[in-house]
N, C-alpha and C positions, 0 to 999 in steps of 0.2 A: 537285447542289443545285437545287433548286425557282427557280424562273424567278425574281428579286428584283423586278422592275418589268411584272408579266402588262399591266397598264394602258399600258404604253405606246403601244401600237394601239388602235382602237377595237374592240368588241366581235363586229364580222363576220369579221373575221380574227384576233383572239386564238388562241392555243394554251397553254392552262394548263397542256399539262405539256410545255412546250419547259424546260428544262435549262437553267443559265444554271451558268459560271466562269469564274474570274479565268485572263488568259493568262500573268502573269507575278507572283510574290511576292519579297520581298528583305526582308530582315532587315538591320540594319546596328546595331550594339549595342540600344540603347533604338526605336530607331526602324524603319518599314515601309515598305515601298514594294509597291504594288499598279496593275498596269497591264491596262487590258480594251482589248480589240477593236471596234469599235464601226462599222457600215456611214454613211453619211452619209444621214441623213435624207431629204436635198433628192433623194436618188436611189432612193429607195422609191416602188413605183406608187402612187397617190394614195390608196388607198383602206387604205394602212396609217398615214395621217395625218392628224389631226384636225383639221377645218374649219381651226381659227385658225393653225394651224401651216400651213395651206398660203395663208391671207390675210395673215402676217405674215409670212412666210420665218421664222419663231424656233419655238423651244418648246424639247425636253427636253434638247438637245444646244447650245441658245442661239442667237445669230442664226445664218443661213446664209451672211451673206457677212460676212465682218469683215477689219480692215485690214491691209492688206500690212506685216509688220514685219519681212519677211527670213524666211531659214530658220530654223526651231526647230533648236535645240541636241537631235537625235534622242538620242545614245548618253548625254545626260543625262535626257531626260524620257522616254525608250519604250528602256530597258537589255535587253528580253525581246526587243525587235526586232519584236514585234507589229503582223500587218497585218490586214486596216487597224487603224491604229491609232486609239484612241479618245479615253478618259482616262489620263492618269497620276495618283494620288492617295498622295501623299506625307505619310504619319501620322508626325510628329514628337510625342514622348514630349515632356511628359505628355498635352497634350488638344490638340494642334492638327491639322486635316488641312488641306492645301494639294490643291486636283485640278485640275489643269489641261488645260484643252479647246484645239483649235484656234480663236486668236485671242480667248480669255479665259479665267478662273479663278474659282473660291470659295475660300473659309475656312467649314471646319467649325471649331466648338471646345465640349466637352464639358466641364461643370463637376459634376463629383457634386456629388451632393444626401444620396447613403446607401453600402451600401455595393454596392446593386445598383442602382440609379438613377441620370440623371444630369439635366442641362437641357441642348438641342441647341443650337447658335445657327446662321447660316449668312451670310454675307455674298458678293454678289457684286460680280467688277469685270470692266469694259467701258472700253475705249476713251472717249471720250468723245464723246456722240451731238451728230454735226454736223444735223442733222435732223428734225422730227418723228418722223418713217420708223423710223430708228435708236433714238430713244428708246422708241417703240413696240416695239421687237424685243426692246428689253432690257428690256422692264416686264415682256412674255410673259416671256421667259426665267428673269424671277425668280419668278414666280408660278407657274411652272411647274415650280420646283425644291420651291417650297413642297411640291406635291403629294409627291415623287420623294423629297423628302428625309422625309418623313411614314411614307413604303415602308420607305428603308434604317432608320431608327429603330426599326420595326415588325420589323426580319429580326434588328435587334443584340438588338431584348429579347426575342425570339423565342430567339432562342441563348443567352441568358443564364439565360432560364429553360430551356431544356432541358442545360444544364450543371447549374446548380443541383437539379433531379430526377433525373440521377443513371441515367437509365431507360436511355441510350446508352452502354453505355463501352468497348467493345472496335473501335470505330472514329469517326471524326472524323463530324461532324453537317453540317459542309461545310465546304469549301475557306477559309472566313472564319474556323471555329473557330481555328485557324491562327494567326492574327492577335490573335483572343481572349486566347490562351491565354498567349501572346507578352505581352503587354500586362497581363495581370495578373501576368505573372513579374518582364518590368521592376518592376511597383510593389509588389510584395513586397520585390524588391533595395532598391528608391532605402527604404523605408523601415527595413528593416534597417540600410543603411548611415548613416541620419541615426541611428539609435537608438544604434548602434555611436560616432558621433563625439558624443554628445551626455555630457556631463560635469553630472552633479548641482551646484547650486549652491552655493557651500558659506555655511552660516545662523552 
């Protein structure tokens, strides 16, 4: 699969065709589970990180330091065992995505509009900033997802339209069709079964 996020470095070290997949997928009836690997930021040489991310400690991965809340529950949010571990992003059927980073989380949720359309939405949460400092990290870090979340939207209708044309069919278009494909079968089911339990009214 094509690199999802080429921007995330600045332009003298980009590699457009570095590869990029998921290390772990999981199905569980209606629902997905998707877990990446992800190096830490703050341990990249400088020059793979853009000015404000290195005057803020935040950007695409969120702040650098956040607050001690104990160990993460690992065999529930990283089930593949993936090291380093990065995100876990937990698509619950029908439009929710939960992804969770070290020491915060978003909410995606997807509302169609057609039947190949949708409207994204994205909400972040943080700890709550004791500090200038902290609230600055977490402004970056949302404004920075703006950008990131712009990309993954850009890859979902990128694959929906090359589902819809038809031009690929004897093998997967990437690791995410997966998930696609998944997701439109739940909502064939859940509407069948409402069509199934729905009783005419009687005039």
């Amino acid at each position: 699969m094509p690199s999802l996020h080429t921007q995330q470095v600045p332009p003298e070290v980009r590699d457009p065709n570095a590869g990029f997949t998921c290390g772990h997928f999981q199905l569980d009836g209606p629902h997905r589970l998707v877990s990446t690997a992800g190096t830490r930021r703050w341990l990249l040489a400088p020059e793979y990180m853009y000015p404000i991310e290195r005057a803020t400690q935040s950007g695409l991965v969120g702040p650098w330091r956040t607050p001690d809340i104990g160990e993460l529950p690992m065999h529930g949010l990283n089930p593949g065992n993936i090291e380093p571990w990065g995100i876990s992003n937990f698509q619950i059927f029908p439009n929710l995505e939960i992804l969770i980073y070290g020491g915060w989380y978003l909410l995606y949720r997807y509302w169609p509009t057609s039947h190949n359309t949708h409207r994204f939405e994205a909400f972040t949460y943080f700890h709550p900033a004791r500090t200038v400092r902290e609230r600055i990290e977490h402004e970056v870090a949302a404004v920075v997802l703006k950008e990131f979340a712009l990309q993954d939207a850009g890859m979902l209708g990128g694959t929906q339209a090359a589902l819809e044309y038809d031009v690929i069919d004897d093998y997967p278009l990437n690791d995410q069709e997966i998930l696609v494909r998944h997701l439109h079968k739940m909502s064939v089911d859940w509407v069948e079964e409402y069509q199934r339990e729905c009783t005419p009214a009687g005039v």
